[in-house]
C-alpha positions in Angstrom: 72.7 -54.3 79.5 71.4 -57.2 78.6 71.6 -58.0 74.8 68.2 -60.6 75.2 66.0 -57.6 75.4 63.0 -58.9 73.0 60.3 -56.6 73.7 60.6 -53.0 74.6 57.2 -51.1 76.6 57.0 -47.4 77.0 55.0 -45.7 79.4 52.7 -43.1 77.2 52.1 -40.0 79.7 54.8 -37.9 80.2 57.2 -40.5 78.6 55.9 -40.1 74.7 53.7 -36.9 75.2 53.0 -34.2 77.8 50.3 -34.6 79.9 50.8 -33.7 83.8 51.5 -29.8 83.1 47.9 -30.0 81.5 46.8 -31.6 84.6 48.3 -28.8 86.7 47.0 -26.6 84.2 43.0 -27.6 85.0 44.0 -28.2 88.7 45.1 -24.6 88.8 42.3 -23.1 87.3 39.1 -25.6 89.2 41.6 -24.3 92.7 41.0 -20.3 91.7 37.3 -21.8 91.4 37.0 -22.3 94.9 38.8 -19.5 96.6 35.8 -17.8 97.8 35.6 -21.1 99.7 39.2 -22.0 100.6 42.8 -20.3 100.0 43.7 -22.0 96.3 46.8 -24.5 98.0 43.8 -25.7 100.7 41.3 -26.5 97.7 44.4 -28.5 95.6 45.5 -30.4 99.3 41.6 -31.1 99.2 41.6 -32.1 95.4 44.6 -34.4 96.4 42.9 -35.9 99.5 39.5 -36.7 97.6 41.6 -38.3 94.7 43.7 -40.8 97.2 40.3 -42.0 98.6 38.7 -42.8 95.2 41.8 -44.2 93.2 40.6 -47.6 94.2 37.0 -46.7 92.7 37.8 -44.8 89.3 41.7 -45.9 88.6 43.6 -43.5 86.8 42.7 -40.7 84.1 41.1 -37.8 83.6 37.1 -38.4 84.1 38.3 -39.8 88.0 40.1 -36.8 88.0 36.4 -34.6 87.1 34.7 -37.1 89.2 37.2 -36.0 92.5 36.7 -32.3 91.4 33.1 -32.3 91.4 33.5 -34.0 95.3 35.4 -31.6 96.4 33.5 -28.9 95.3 30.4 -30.2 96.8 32.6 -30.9 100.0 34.2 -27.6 100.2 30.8 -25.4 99.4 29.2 -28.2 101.9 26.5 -28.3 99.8 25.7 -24.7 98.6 27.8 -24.8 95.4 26.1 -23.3 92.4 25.3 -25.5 89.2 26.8 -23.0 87.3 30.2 -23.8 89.6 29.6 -27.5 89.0 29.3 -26.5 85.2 32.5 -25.1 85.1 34.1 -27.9 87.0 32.9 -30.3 84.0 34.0 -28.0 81.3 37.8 -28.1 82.8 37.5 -31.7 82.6 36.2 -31.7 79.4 38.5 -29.6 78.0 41.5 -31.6 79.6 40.2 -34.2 77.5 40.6 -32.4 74.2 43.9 -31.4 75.0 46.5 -31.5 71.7 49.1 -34.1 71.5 52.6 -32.6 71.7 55.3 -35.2 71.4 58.5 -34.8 73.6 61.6 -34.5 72.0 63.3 -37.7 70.8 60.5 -39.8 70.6 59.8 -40.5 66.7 63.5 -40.8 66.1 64.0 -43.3 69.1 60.8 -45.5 67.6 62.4 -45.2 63.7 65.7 -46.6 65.4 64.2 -49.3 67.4 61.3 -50.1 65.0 62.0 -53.6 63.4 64.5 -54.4 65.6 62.3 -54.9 69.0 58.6 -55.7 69.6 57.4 -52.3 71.3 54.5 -52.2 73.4 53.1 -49.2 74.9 52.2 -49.7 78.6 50.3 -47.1 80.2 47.4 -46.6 83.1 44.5 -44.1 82.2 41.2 -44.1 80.7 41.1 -46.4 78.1 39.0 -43.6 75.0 41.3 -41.0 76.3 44.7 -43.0 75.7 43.3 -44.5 72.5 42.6 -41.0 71.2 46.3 -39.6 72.3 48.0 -42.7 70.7 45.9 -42.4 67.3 46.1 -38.6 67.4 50.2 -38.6 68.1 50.8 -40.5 65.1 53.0 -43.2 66.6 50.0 -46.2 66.5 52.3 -47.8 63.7 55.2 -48.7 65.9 53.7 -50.6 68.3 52.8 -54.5 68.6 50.8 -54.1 71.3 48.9 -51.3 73.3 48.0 -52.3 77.4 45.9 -50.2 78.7 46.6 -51.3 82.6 44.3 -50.0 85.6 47.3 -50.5 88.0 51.1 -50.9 87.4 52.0 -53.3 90.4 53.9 -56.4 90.2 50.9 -58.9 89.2 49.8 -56.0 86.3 53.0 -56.6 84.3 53.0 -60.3 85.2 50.0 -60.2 83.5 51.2 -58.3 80.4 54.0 -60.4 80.2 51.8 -63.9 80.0 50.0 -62.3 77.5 53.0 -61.1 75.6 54.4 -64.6 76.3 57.8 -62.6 76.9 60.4 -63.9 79.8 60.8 -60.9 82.5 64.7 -61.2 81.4 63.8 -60.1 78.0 61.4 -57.2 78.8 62.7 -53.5 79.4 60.1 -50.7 80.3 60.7 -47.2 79.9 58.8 -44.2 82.0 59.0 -41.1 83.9 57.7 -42.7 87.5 60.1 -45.0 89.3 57.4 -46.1 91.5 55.0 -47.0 88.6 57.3 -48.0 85.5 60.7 -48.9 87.5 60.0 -50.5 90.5 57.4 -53.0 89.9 59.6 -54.8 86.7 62.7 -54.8 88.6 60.6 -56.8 91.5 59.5 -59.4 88.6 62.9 -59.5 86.8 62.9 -57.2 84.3 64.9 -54.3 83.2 63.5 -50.8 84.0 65.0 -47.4 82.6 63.7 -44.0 84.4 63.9 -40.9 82.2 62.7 -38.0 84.7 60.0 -35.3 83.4 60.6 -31.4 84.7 56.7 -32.5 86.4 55.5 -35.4 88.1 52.1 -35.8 89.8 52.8 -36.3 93.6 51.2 -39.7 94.1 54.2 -41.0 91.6 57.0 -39.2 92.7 60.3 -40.9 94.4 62.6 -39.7 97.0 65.3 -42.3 97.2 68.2 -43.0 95.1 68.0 -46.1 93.1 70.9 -48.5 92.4 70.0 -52.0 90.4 72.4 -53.9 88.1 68.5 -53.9 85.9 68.5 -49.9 86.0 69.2 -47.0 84.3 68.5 -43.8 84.4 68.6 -41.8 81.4 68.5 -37.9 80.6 66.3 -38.4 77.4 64.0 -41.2 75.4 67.2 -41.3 72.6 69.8 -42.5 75.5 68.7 -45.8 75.5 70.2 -46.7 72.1 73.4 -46.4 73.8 72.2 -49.5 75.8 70.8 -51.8 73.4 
């Protein structure tokens, strides 16, 4: 690789902590909600559907995600949805937001390493409280130069973090567990992207193809890319 790299960013969802399976968690339980109205796969295709029309309107993060629910409740029930049903639908979301921070393996001993040596940013889309409270409550706040909470991860978002970083694209590496949000976007401006796969990835982020950049790697865990730098 490169031996310019400056300024390392890490994705924080499913790169540093989990966070889909507790998505899947409160999808699977609003879905059992609803079957009086719709077989449970119907209401998640629903859920899905409802959540791809709004993304432009509420971004990424868990109170869109309640927000979407609490459509497609209305939209399923057409209307005749109990408040106590709605209730519910707000305390799943709720409690997704309390969810405990469980750090995935590699990640403190990968930061000690590379702590000192690197400027390391955390790069991340969601709601801004809810990653605020997952970074101070995981303990890692101390590492970082710089937290970006971004709305989008397309080409013009890490232009932007760059400028603000004042960091070349040749010296910036990103590492994340989408392709299509943490990879593909910083190879297009230059920069070095490495994918380390999670067992669960939300469908609007997953990626078919096989990838092959001289920029690229794709590692098994957080700790592999020490053998790089």
């Amino acid at each position: 690789m490169n031996n310019h790299i400056t300024t390392i960013a890490f994705d924080a969802d499913d790169t540093l902590w989990v966070n889909e399976p507790y998505f899947q968690e409160a999808e699977k339980e609003f879905c059992a909600l609803l079957e009086d109205y719709l077989p449970q796969h119907s209401v998640s295709q629903e859920l899905f559907k409802t959540e791809m029309k709004n993304l432009h309107l509420y971004g990424y993060g868990v109170k869109g995600f309640m927000l979407c629910m609490i459509e497609t409740v209305s939209r399923i029930s057409e209307g005749t949805a109990s408040i106590q049903l709605i209730n519910r639908t707000i305390e799943i979301g709720q409690e997704l937001l309390q969810k405990p921070i469980e750090l995935l393996e590699g990640v403190a001993e990968t930061l000690d390493v590379l702590k000192g040596k690197y400027r390391l940013v955390v790069a991340t889309k969601g709601d801004l409280l809810d990653q605020e409270r997952k970074l101070k409550n995981s303990g890692l706040q101390d590492y970082f130069h710089h937290i970006e909470i971004m709305s989008n991860k397309k080409e013009s978002d890490y232009q932007k973090l760059l400028k603000h970083l004042d960091c070349k694209p040749e010296h910036f590496l990103m590492l994340g567990n989408s392709i299509k949000s943490d990879v593909l976007p910083v190879l297009e401006i230059g920069g070095f992207a490495a994918h380390i796969p999670y067992h669960v990835t939300w469908s609007h982020e997953q990626h078919e193809h096989h990838l092959e950049h001289s920029n690229f790697m794709e590692l098994k865990s957080i700790d592999e890319i020490l053998r790089y730098l």
